[in-house]
C-alpha positions as CSV (number, residue, x, y, z in Angstrom):
1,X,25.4,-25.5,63.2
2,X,24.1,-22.2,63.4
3,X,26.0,-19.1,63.9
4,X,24.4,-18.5,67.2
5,X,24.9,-21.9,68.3
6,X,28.7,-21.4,67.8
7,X,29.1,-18.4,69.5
8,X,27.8,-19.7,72.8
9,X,29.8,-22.8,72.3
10,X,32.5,-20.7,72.1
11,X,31.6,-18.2,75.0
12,X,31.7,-21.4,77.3
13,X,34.9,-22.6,76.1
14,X,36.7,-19.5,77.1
15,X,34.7,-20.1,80.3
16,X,35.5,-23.6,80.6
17,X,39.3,-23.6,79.6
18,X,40.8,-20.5,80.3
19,X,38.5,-19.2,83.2
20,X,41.3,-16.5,84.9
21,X,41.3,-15.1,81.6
22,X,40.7,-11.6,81.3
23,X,37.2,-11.0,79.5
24,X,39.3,-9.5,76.5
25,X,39.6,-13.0,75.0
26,X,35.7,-13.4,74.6
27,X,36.4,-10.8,71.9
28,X,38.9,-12.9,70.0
29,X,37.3,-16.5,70.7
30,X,33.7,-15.5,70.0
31,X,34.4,-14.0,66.6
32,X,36.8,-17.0,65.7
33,X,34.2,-19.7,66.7
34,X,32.2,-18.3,64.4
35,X,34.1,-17.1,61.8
36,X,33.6,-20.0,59.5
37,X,30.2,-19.8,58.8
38,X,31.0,-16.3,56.8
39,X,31.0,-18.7,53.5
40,X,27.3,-18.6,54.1
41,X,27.4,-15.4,52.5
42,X,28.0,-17.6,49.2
43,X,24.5,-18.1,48.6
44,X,24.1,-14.2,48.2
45,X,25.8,-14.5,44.9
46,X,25.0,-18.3,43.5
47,X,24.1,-21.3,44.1
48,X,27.0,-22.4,42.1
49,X,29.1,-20.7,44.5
50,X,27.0,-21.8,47.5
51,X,27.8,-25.4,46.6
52,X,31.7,-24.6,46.0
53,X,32.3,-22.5,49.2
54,X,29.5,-23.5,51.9
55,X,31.5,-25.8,54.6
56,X,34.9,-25.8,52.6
57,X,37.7,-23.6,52.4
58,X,36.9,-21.8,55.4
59,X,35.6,-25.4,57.5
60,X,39.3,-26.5,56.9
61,X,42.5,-26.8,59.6
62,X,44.6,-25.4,57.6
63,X,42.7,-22.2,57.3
64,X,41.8,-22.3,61.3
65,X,45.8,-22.5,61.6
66,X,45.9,-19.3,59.6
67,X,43.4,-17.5,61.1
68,X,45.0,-18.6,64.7
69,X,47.9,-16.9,63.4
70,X,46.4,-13.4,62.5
71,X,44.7,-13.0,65.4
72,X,47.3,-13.6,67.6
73,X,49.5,-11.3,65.5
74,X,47.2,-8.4,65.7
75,X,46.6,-9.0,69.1
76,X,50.6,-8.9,69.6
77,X,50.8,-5.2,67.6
78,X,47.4,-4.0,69.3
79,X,48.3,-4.8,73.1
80,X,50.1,-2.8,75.7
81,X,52.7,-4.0,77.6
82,X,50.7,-4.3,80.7
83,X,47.7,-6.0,79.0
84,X,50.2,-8.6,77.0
85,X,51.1,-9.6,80.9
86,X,47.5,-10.3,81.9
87,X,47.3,-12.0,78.6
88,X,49.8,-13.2,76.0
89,X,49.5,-13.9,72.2
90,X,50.3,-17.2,73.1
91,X,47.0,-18.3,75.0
92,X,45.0,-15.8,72.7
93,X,46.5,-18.2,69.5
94,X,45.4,-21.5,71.5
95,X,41.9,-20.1,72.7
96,X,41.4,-19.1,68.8
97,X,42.3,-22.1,67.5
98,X,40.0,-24.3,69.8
99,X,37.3,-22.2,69.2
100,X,37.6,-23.0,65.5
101,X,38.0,-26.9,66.3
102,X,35.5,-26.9,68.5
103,X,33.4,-25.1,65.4
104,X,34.5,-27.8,62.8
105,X,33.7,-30.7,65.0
106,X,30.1,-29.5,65.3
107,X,29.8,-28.8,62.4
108,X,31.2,-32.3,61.1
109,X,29.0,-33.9,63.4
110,X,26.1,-32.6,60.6
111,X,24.7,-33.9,57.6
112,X,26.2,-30.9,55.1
113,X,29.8,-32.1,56.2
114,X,33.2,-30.1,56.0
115,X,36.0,-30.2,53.9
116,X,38.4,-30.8,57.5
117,X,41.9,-31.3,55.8
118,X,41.5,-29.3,52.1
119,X,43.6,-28.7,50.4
120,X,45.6,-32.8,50.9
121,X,42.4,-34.2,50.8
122,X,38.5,-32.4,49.9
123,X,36.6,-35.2,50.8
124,X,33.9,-34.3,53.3
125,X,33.4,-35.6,56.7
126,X,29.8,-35.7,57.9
127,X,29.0,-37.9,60.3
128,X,24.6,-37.3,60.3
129,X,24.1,-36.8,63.8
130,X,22.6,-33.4,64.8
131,X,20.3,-31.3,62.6
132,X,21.3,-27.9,61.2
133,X,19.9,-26.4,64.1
134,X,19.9,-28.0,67.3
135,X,17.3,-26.8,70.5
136,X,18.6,-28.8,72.7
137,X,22.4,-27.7,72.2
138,X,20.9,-24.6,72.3
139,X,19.4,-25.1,75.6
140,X,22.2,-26.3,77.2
141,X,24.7,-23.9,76.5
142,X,22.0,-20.9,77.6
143,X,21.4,-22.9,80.6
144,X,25.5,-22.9,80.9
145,X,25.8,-19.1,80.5
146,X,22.7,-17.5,82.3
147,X,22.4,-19.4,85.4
148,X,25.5,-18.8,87.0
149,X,24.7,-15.2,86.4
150,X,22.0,-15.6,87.8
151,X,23.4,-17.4,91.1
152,X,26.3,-14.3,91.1
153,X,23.4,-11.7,91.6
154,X,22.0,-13.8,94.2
155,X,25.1,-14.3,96.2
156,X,26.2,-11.0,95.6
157,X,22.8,-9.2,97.2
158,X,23.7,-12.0,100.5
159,X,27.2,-10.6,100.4
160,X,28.7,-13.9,99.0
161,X,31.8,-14.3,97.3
162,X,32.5,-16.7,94.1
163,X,35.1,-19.4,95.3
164,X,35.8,-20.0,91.7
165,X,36.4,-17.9,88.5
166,X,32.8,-16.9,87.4
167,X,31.0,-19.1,85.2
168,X,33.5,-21.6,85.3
169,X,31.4,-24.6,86.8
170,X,29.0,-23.9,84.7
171,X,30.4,-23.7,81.4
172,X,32.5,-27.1,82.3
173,X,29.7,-28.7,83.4
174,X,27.6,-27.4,80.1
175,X,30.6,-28.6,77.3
176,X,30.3,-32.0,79.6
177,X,26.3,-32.0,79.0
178,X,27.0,-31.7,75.2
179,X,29.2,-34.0,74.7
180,X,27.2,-36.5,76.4
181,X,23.9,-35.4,74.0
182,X,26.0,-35.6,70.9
183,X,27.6,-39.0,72.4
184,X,23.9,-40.3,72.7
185,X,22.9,-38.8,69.1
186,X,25.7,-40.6,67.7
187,X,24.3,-43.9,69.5
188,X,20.9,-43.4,68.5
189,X,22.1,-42.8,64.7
190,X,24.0,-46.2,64.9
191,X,20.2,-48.0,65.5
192,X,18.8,-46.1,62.8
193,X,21.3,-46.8,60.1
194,X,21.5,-50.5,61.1
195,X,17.2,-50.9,61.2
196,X,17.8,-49.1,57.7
197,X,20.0,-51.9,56.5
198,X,19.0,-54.6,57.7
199,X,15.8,-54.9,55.4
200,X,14.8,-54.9,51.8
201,X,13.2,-52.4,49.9
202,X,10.7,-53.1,47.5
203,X,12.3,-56.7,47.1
204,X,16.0,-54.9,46.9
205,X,18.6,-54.7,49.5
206,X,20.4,-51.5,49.9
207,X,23.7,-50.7,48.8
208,X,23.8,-47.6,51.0
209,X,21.5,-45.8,53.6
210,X,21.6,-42.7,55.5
211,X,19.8,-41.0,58.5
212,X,19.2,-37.5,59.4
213,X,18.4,-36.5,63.0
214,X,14.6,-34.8,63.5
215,X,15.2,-31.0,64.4
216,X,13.5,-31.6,68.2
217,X,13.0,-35.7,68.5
218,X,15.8,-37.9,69.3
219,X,13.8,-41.1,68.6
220,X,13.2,-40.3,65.2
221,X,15.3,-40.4,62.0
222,X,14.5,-39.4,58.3
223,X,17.0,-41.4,56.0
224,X,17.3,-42.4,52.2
225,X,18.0,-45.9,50.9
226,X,19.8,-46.7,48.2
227,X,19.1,-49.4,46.0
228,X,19.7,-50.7,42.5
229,X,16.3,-49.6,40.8
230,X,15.1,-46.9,42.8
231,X,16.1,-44.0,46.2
232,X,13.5,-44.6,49.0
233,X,12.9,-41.8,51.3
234,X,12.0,-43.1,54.5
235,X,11.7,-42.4,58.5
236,X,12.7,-44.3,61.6
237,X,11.0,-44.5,65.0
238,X,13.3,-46.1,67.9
239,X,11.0,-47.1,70.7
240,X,13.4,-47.2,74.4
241,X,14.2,-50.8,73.7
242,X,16.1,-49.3,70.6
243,X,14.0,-51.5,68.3
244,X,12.8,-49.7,65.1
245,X,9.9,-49.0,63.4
246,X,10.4,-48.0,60.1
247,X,7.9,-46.0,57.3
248,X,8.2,-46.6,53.9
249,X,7.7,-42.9,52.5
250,X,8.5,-42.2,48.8
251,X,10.1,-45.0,45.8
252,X,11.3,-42.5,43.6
253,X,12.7,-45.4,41.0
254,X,15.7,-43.9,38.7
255,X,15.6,-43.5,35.0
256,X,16.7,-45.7,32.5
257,X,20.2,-45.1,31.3
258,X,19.8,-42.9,27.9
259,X,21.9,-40.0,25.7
260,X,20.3,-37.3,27.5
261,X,20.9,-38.5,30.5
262,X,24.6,-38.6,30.0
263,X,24.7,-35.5,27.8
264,X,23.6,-34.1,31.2
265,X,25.9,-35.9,33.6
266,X,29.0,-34.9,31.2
267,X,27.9,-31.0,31.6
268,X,30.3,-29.1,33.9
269,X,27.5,-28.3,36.1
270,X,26.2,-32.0,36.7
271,X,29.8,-32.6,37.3
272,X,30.7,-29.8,39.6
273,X,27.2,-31.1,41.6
274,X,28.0,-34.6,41.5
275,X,31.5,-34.3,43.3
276,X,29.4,-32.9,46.2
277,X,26.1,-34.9,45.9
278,X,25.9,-38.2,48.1
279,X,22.2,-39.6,46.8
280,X,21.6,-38.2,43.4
281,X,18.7,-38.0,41.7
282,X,17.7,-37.4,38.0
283,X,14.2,-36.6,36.1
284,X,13.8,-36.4,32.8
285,X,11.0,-34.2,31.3
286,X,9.7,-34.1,27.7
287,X,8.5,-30.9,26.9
288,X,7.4,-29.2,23.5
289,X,10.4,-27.1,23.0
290,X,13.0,-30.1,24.2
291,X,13.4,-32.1,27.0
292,X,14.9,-31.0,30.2
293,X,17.0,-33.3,33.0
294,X,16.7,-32.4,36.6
295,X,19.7,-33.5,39.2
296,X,18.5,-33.1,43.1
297,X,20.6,-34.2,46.0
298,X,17.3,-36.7,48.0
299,X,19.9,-35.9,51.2
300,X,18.6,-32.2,51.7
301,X,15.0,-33.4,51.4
302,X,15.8,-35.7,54.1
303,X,17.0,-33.6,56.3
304,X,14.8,-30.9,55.9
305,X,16.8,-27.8,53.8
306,X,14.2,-26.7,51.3
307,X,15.4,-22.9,51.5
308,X,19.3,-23.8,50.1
309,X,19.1,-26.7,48.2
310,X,21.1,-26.3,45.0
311,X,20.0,-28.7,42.3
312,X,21.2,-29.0,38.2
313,X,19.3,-28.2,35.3
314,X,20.1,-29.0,31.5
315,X,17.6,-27.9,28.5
316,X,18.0,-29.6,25.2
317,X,16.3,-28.7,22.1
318,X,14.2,-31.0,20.5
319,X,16.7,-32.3,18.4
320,X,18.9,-33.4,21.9
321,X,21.1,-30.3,21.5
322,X,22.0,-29.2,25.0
323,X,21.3,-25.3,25.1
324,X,21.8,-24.9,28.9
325,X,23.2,-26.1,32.0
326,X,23.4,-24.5,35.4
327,X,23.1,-24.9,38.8
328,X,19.9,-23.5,40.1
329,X,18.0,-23.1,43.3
330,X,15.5,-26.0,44.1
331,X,12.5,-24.3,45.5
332,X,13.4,-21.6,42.5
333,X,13.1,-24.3,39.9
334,X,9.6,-26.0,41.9
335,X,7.6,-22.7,42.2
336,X,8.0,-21.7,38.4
């Protein structure tokens, strides 16, 4: 999820769950809901180190426990007596760490996934439901934050006073909306990935299938099959008797095994890639000066990142020699 995204998430759960709370704590729960996404900044300096830090370390428990911990700390050394008794390091530790679950649950309900319990186990957990950026998330939580501003003005020119803590209705009612949208995501995901396996491909049955949500439509599903000669790129259309329609897109059939191709698999680059990678794909190209192996993950395709996808390239000479191997930018490596 975006970095705006988690920052009104996390506006209207200081709302939501700690509404008598002095305004104060939107300073420590706004930064920590968003806090995670700083390993973003990764793709400034590789895509090597894009692919090791995006949605790892810092997408963790064990590092929203730590970060819990500082800021409650600082908090203790920076507040006055008086403001520790309107608030106490205690709820400003709780209202930082649920901002940061509520950050990696998001974000592990997306197709990149997070590393949740690194360092015991670096496994990702994505569960394919939302998009990388959601509008209707989006909307909701706005909605959830502006309009009961905008009902305070109104009651406060008719000389009306707020019964509750301001902005509390709203922001539970808002975290309630969202969970019911990601609830019917999750549902809708389910039909896709079952229409997806329940039919052959090309004469083939898959051995594994995924679906990606559409940025704006809920009723339509881009996914990749997996089967044992080729990767088929497809898309789902559910209809509201959650029955599928389902177009074939792309057979992109997978090369023979040879030498180069596990030269290039063996490289610590293919390697590195291919721990993350769920749907791997490799191309081999013949050229004049060697030959040159290509390793793309089809699941950024599918869901639409063309701007961050890293991919792996390894050069050989002519005589299969390999003279490079790196991981490189995708768009990089199509635009030259």
């Amino acid at each position: 999820m975006d970095i705006g995204t988690h920052a009104l998430a996390s506006l209207a759960l200081s709302r939501g769950i700690f509404p008598r709370a002095p305004r104060l704590l939107w300073a420590f729960t706004i930064p920590a809901g968003v806090i995670a996404d700083g390993d973003a900044f990764s793709s400034i300096i590789s895509p090597s180190a894009y692919l090791n830090w995006y949605r790892t370390y810092t997408h963790s428990v064990l590092v929203s426990l730590i970060i819990a911990c500082i800021f409650s700390a600082g908090y203790r050394v920076w507040a006055s007596r008086d403001l520790m008794s309107r608030l106490s390091a205690g709820t400003v530790f709780v209202a930082v760490l649920l901002a940061q679950w509520l950050h990696l649950a998001m974000d592990a309900t997306q197709w990149q996934g997070v590393e949740l319990f690194w360092p015991i186990n670096p496994a990702r957990i994505a569960a394919d439901w939302l998009p990388t950026i959601d509008p209707w998330i989006v909307t909701i939580l706005v909605a959830a934050i502006v309009f009961p501003e905008f009902f305070h003005l109104i009651g406060a020119e008719i000389g009306a006073k707020d019964k509750r803590p301001r902005g509390f209705v709203g922001a539970v009612l808002g975290l309630i909306m969202v969970l019911s949208y990601v609830g019917l995501r999750a549902d809708l995901h389910a039909t896709a990935v079952a229409q997806m396996q329940n039919r052959s491909y090309a004469g083939e049955l898959p051995r594994q299938v995924v679906a990606f949500s559409d940025f704006v439509s809920l009723v339509t599903w881009h996914g990749v099959a997996d089967t044992e000669s080729a990767l088929h790129v497809v898309t789902v259309h559910i209809n509201s008797s959650r029955r599928s329609a389902l177009d074939l897109g792309i057979n992109l059939f997978k090369p023979e095994p040879n030498l180069l191709l596990q030269a290039a698999q063996a490289t610590g680059a293919a390697k590195n890639f291919l721990r993350v990678a769920r749907f791997p794909k490799a191309t081999i190209q013949k050229m004049d000066t060697g030959s040159e192996v290509q390793i793309r993950d089809l699941r950024y395709a599918a869901a639409g990142e063309v701007k961050r996808e890293p991919m792996v390239t390894v050069d050989f000479d002519p005589a299969g020699k390999i003279i490079s191997g790196e991981i490189v930018w995708a768009s990089q490596e199509m635009a030259r």
